[in-house]
Backbone as a chain_set.jsonl record, in Angstrom:
{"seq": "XXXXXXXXXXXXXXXXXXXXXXXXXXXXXXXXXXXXXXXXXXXXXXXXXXXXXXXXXXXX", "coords": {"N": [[-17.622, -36.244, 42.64], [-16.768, -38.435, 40.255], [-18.238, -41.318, 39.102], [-16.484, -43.621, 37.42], [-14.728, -41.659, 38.016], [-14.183, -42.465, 40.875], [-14.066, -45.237, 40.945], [-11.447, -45.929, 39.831], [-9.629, -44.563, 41.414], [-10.212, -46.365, 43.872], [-8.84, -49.13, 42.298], [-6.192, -48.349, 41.55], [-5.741, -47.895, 44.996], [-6.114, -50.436, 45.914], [-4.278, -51.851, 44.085], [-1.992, -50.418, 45.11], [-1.943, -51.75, 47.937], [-1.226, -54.289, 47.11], [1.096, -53.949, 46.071], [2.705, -53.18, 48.789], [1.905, -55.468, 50.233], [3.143, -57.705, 48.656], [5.702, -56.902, 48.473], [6.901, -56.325, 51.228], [5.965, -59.428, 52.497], [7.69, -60.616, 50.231], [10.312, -59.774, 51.347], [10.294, -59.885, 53.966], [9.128, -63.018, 54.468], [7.005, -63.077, 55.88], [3.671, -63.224, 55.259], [1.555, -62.238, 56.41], [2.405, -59.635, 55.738], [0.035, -59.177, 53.665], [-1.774, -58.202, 54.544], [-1.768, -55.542, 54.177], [-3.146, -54.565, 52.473], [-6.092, -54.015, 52.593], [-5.8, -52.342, 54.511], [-4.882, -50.3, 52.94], [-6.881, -49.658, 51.278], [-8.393, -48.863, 52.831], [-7.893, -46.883, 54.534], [-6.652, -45.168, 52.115], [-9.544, -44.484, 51.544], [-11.004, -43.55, 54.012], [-9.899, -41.09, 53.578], [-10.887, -40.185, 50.568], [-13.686, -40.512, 50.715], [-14.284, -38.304, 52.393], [-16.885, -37.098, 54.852], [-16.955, -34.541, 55.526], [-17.373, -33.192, 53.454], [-19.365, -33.709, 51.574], [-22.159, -33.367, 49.99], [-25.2, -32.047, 51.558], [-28.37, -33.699, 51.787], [-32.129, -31.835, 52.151], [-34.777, -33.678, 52.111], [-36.975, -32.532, 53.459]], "CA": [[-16.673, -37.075, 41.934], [-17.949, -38.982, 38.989], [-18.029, -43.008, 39.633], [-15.775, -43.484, 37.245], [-12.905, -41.418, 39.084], [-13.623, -43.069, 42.422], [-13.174, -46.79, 40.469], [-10.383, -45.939, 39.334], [-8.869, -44.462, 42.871], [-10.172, -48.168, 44.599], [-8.148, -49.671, 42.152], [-5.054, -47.745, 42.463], [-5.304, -48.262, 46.272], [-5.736, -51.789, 45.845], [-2.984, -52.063, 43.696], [-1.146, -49.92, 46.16], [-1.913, -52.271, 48.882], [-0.863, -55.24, 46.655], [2.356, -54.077, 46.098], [2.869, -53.046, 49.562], [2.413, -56.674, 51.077], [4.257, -58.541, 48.164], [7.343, -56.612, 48.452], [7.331, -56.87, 52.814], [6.116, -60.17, 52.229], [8.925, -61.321, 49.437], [11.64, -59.107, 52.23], [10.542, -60.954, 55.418], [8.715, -63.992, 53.958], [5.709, -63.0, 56.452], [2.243, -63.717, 55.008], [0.878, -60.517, 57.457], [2.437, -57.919, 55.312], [-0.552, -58.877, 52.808], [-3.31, -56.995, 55.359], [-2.102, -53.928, 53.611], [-4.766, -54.382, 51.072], [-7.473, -53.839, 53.142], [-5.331, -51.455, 55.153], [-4.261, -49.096, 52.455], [-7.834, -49.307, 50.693], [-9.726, -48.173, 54.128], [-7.082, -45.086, 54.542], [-7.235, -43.88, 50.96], [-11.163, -44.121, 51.196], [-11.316, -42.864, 54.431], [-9.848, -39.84, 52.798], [-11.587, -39.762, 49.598], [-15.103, -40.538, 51.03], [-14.323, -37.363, 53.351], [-17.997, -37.112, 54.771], [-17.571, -32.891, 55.491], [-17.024, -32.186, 51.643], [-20.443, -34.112, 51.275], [-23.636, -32.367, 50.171], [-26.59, -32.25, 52.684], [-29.719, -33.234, 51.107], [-32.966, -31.726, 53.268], [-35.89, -33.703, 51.899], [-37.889, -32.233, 53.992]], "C": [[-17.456, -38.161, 41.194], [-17.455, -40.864, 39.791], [-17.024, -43.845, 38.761], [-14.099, -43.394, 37.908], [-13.153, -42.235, 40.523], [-13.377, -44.636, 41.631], [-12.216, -47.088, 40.193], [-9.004, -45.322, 41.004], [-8.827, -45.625, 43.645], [-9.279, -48.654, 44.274], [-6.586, -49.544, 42.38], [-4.816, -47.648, 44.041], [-5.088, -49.943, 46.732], [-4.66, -52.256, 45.291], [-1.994, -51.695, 44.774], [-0.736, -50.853, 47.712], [-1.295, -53.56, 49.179], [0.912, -55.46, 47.01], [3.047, -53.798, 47.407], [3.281, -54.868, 50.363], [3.083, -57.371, 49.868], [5.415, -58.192, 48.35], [7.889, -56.578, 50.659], [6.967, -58.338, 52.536], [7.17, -61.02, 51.696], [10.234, -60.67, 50.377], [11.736, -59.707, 53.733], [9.722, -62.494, 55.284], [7.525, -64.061, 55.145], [4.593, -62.319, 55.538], [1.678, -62.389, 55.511], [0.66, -59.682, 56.703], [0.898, -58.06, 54.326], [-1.86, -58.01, 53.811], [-2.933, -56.052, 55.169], [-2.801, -53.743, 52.84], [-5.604, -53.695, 51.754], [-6.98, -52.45, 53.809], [-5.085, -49.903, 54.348], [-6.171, -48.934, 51.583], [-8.876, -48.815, 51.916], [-9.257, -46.92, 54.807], [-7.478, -44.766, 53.242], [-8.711, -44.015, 50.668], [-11.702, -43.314, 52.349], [-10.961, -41.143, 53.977], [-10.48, -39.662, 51.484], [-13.286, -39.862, 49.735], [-15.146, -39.619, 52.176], [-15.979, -37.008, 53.748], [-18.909, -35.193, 55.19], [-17.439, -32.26, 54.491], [-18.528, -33.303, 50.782], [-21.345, -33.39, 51.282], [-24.745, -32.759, 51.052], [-27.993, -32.232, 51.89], [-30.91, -33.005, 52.276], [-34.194, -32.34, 52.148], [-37.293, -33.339, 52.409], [-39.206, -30.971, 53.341]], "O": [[-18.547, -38.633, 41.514], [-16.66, -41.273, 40.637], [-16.638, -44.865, 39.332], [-13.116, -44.096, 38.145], [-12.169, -42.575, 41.18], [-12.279, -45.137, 41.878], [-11.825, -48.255, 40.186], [-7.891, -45.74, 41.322], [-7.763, -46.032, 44.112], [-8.467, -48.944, 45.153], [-5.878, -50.267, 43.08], [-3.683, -47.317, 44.391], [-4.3, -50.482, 47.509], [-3.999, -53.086, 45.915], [-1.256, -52.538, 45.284], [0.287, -50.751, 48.389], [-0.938, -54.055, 50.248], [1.622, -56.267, 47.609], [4.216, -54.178, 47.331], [4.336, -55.319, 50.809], [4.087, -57.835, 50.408], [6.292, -59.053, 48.42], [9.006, -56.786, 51.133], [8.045, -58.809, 52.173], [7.614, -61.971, 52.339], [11.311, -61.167, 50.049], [12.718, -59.934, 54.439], [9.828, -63.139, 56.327], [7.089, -65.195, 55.345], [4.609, -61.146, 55.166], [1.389, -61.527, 54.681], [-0.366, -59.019, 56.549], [0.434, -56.934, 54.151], [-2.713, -57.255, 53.345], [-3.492, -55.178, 55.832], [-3.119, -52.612, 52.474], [-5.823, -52.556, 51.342], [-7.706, -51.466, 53.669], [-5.087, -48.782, 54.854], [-6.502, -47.762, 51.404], [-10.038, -48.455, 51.727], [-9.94, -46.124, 55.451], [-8.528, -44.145, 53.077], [-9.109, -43.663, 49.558], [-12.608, -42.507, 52.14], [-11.754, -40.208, 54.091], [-10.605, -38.444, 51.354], [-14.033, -39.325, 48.916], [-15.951, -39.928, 53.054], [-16.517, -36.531, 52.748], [-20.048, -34.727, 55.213], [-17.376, -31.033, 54.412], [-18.558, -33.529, 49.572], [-21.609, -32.702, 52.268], [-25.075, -33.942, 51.137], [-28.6, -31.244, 51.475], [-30.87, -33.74, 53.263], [-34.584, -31.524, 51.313], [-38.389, -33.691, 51.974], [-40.197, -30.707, 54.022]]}, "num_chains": 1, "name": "protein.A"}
């Protein structure tokens, strides 16, 4: 995956994570909901930085 497409997936999860705690945030006026940032950008990376669809380099 080019570096490019993964900058552009970060951001879209960050966004994703944004709008996640402003709208629980602005619905229960708890501050908390914003740790979906971090939350939704460390799920959609643990899935897009899948580490068994990684190539094996042997420098050996």
């Amino acid at each position: 995956m080019s570096p490019w497409r993964r900058g552009g997936w970060l951001v879209l999860l960050l966004l994703a994570g944004i709008a996640v705690g402003w709208a629980g945030s602005s619905w229960t006026g708890d501050a908390a909901w914003y740790l979906a940032i971090p939350a939704a950008i460390a799920a959609g990376w643990w899935r897009l930085a899948d580490p068994t669809r990684c190539e094996r380099r042997d420098d050996r």
